[in-house]
N, C-alpha and C positions, 0 to 999 in steps of 0.2 A: 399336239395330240399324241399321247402314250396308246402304244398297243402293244402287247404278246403276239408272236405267232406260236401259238401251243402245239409242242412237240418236236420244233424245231429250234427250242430255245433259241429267238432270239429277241429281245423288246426292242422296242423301236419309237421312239422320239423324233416326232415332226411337225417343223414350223414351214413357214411360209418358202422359204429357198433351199432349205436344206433338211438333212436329217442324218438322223446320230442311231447306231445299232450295237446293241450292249449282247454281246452271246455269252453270258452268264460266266467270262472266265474268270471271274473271283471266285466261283463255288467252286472249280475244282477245272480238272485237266480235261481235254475233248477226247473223242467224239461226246458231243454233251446232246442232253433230250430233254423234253419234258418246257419247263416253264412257268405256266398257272393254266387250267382248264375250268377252272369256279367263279375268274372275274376277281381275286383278291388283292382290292387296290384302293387307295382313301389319298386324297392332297387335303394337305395340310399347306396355308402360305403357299411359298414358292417351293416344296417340297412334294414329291409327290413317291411315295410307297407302296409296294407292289411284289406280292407277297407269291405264294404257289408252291412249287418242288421241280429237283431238276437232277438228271442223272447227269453226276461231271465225276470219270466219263461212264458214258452207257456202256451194260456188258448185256452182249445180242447172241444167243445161245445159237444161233445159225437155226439150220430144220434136220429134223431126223424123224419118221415113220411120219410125215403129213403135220409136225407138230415143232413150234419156235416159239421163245417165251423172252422177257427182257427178265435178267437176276437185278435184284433192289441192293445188291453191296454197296452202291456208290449212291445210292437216292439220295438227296438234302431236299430237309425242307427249307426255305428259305424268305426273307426279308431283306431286300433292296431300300436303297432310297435313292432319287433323283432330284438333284439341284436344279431348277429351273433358269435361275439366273446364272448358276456360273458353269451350267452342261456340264455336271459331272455325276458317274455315279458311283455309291458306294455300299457295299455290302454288310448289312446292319446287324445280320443274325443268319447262320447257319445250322441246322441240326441232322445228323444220321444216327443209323444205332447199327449200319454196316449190317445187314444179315440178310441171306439169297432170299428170303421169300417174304420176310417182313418189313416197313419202314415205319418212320415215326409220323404223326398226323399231321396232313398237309396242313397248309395254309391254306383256308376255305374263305377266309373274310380278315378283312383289315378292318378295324370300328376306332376313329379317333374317340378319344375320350378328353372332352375339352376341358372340364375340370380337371383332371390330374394329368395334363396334357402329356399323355401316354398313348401306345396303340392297345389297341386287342386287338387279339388275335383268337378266329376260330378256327377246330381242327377237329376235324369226324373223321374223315378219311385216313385211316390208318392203322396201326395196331399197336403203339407206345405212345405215351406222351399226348393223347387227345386231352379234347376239353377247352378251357377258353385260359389263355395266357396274355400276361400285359409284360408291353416293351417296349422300354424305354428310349423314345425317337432318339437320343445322343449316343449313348451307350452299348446301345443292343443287348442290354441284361434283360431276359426272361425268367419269368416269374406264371409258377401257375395257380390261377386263381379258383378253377372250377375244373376234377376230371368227368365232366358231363359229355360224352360225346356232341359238339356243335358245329355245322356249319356254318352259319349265316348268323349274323348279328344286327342291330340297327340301333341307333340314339332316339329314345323317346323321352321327352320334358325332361330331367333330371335321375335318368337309370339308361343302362344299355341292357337291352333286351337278347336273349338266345335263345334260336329255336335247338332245344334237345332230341334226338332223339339216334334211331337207326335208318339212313337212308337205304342201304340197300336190303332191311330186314323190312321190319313193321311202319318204318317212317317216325316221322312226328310226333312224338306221342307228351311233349312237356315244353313250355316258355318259361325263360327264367332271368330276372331281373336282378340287375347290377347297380344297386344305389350308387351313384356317381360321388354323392358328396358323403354318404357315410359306410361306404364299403360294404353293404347288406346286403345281401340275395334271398329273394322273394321267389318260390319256384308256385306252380300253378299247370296244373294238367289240361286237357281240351274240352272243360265241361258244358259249354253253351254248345252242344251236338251240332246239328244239321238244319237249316234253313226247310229243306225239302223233306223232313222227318227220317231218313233213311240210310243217317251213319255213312260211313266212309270207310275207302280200302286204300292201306298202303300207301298214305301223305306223303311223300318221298320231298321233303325241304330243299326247293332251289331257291328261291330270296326270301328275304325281307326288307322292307321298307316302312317307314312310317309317314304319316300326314292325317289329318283330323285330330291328335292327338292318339292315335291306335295305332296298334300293331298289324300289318297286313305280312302275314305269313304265306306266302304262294308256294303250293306243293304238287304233287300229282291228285290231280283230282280239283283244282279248284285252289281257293285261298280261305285262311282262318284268319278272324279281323276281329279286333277286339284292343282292350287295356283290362285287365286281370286291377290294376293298382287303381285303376278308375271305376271300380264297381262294374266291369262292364267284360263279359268270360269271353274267349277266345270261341269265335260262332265257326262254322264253316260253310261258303259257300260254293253249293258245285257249280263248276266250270270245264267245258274239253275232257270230261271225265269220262272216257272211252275203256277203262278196265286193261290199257297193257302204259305201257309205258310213257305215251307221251303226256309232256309236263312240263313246266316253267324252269327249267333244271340246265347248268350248266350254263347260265346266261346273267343277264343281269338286268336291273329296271333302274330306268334314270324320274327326275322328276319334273313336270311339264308345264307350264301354268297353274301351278299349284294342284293338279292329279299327278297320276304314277304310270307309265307306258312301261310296256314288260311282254315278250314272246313267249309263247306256248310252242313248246318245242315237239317235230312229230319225231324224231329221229337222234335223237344226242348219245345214248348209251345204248349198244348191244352187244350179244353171243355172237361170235362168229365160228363158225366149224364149230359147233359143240360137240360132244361125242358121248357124253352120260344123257342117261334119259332128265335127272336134275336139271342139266343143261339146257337138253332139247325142249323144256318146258319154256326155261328161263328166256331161250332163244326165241321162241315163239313171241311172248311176252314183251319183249323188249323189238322185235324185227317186224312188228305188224303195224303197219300205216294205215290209219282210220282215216287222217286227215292232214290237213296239207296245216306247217306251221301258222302258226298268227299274230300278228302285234296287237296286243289289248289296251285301249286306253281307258283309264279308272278314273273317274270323276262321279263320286255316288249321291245320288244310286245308279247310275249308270256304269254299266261296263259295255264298251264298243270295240268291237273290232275296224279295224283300221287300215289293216295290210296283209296281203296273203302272201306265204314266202313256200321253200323249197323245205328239205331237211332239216334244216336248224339254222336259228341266229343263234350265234356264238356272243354277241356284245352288241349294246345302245350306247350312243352317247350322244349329246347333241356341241355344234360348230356352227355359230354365225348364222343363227335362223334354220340352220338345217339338223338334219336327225340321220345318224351317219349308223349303219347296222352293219355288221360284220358276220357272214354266213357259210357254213361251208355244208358241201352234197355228203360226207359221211359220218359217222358217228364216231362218239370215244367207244373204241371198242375194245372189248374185253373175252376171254379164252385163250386157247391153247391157238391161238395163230398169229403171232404179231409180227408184224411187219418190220423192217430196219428203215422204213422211212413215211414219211404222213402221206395217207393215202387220198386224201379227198382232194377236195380243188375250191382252193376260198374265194371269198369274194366278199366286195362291196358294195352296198345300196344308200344311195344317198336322196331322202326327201325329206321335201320341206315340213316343217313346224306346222302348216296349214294341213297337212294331211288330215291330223285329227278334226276336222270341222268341217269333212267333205264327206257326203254318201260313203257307204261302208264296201269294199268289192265284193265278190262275190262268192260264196263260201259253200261247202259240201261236204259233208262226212259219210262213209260207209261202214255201217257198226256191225261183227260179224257177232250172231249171240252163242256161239259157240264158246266165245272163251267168259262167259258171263253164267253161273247159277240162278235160279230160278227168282223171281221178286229183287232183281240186282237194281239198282236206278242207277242211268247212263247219261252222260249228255251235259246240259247245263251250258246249253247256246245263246249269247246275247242276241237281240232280232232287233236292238235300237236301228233304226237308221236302215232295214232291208222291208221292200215292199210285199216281192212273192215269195211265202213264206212257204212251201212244203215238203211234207214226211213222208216215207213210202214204210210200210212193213211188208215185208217177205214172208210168208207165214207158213208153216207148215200142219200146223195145227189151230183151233179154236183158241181163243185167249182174250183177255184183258188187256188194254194201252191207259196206263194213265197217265198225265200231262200235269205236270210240278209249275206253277208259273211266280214268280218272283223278284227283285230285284237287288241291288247292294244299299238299300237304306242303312244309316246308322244312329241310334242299335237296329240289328238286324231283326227283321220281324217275317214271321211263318209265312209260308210258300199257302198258296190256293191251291188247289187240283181239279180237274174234271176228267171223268174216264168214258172211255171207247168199246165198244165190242170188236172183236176182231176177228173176220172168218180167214179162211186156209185161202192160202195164196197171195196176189197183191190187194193191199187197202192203202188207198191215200187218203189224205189228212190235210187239208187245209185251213193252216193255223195261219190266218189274216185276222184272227178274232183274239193270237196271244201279242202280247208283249214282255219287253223286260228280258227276262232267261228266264229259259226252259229245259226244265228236264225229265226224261222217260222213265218208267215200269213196267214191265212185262208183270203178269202175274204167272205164266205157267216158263221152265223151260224150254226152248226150241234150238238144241246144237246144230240144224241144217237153217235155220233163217238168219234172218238179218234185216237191217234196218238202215234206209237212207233219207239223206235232208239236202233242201238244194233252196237253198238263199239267194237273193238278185234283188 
């Protein structure tokens, strides 16, 4: 089993009695950081590639007025490979462009491409050299094939697919296909809308994966699922769509008896010490905990929760019947306070493959409508598998609840609704009458209320 410890560069190859630990000194001299924080990793054979960025060595600006920053002069992004049978590893591709405030675009995704049996590589993260490049497993010659800004990639029938866009701006906003066998690129925007009729905010692209023949793009807010090349548009369905930042992001989704298991993440990226009021938005945004993480298992049209976890799974993969998660208690954080050493505390959870086919645990969100504008839609909770289902509103005013009910059919087809009147104070709602997901609307503003659900 391959793993990163991100930030600490160091990867780590373990078999049964022993284990081998690579701290990244082919990229360059120590103290070294960094790693892969996106999951960029693909085996090939007995090959396995393992892609990210890594500061060899780190320069740690120390603290002066409340305020420490790492300089990007020595960033690499970088491409690894590992020999399985003869335990060795060797460094495929390295890139910097050396300068204090800028680097060149991570390594977001490794995508074999079995026909021209080559890597791509995606790169959003960054400010040179993004876009999706192919490299070549013997040589480590880099070629760039598309400058689209992408993180995430996936092999669908005969194209590899990339989700485009801007993660930390507007998100998602483009899929764009890689004929495998005649080098074409087919791009196509997010035109099948919204399941629930009510558009989406700020997709922020943490995987994709494919199965059914589609593309399941999972973002903040839920997942776009589709094939653009199969007559069939990129739909979106909401999911854990809470309006700050938690999202499928920073992690990764393995594949399970032919469904896709994948975490919803409440905590992976925030502002720390912000000090611009920009900031202090963003911080807001990013630092607010609706809900506790979750494992989702997709088998449609069903989508189940599974497992309730802490801050973040960092990584899935499955071992011998089991489904091995990798979590840690803080976020990748970002602003004017960085630390010289990884501040959270990781950990592993190990359960069995049966998980998915057992009662769902127990689950609760609290949604503050402050950070939400007026007719916002929130929410987009599976209830497969939970008996007592209910909602509280907090109200502070008169208003409208309307109730989105739906599921992951494919093709996706329109959400039902039924709406509520709502008086000032507490209203509960007992929804043993929904199934599927579901998700809310307010129809007036309320920045002092808020809105809780409690699952069992």
């Amino acid at each position: 089993m391959y793993f990163t410890a991100a930030f600490e560069a160091e990867a780590r190859f373990v078999r049964d009695d022993w284990e081998r630990v690579y701290g990244f000194e082919l990229v360059g001299d120590g103290p070294r950081s960094g790693g892969d924080t996106y999951n960029a990793v693909e085996a090939v054979d007995e090959y396995i590639y393992f892609g990210g960025w890594v500061n060899a060595p780190v320069i740690f600006s120390g603290k002066s007025d409340g305020r420490s920053r790492v300089f990007f002069d020595n960033k690499y992004s970088h491409v690894h490979v590992y020999d399985v049978d003869d335990d060795a590893v060797r460094l495929l591709w390295k890139e910097s462009v050396h300068r204090r405030d800028e680097w060149a675009g991570e390594v977001g995704d490794v995508v074999y491409d079995p026909c021209g049996d080559r890597l791509l590589l995606a790169r959003e993260d960054g400010h040179v050299n993004t876009g999706v490049y192919s490299l070549d497993r013997r040589t480590g010659k880099a070629e760039a094939l598309s400058h689209e800004r992408s993180l995430k990639g996936v092999v669908v029938h005969d194209t590899a697919c990339f989700g485009v866009g801007e993660n930390y701006g507007t998100g998602l906003r483009a899929v764009h296909f890689l004929d495998l066998v005649s080098g074409r690129w087919d791009r196509f925007g997010l035109e099948g809308g919204s399941v629930d009729g009510n558009g989406f905010f700020k997709p922020a692209l943490g995987e994709m994966a494919s199965a059914y023949n589609r593309v399941f793009a999972f973002v903040r807010g839920g997942v776009f699922v589709g094939n653009p090349l199969n007559n069939e548009p990129m739909t979106f369905i909401r999911l854990f769509d809470f309006h700050n930042f938690y999202a499928p992001f920073r992690t990764n989704s393995i594949v399970l008896g032919g469904g896709l298991l994948i975490p919803f993440n409440a905590h992976h990226d925030a502002v720390y010490a912000a000090s611009t009021e920009e900031a202090k938005e963003y911080s807001l945004y990013t630092n607010t905990i609706t809900a506790p993480s979750v494992l989702v298992y997709f088998t449609p049209p069903m989508a189940k929760v599974v497992g309730v976890y802490g801050a973040r799974i960092t990584s899935v993969e499955k071992l011998r019947g089991k489904v091995v998660l990798a979590a840690d208690t803080t976020p990748n954080a970002g602003g004017p306070m960085v630390t010289p050493y990884d501040s959270g505390e990781k950990d592993f959870v190990v359960v069995d493959e049966s998980r998915t086919q057992e009662p769902p645990p127990a689950f609760s969100f609290t949604q503050p409508l402050s950070s939400m504008p007026a007719s916002s839609t929130f929410g987009g909770i599976p209830l497969y598998g939970y008996r007592d289902k209910i909602l509280e509103v907090h109200a502070t005013r008169q208003n409208k609840l309307t109730i989105y009910e739906y599921d992951l059919s494919l093709p996706p087809l329109p959400a039902t609704s039924d709406s509520f009147p709502v008086k000032e104070g507490r209203n509960v709602f007992d929804l043993s009458s929904f199934s599927g997901v579901v998700s809310f609307r307010l129809d007036e503003a309320d920045p002092r209320g808020f809105v809780r659900m409690y699952l069992s």
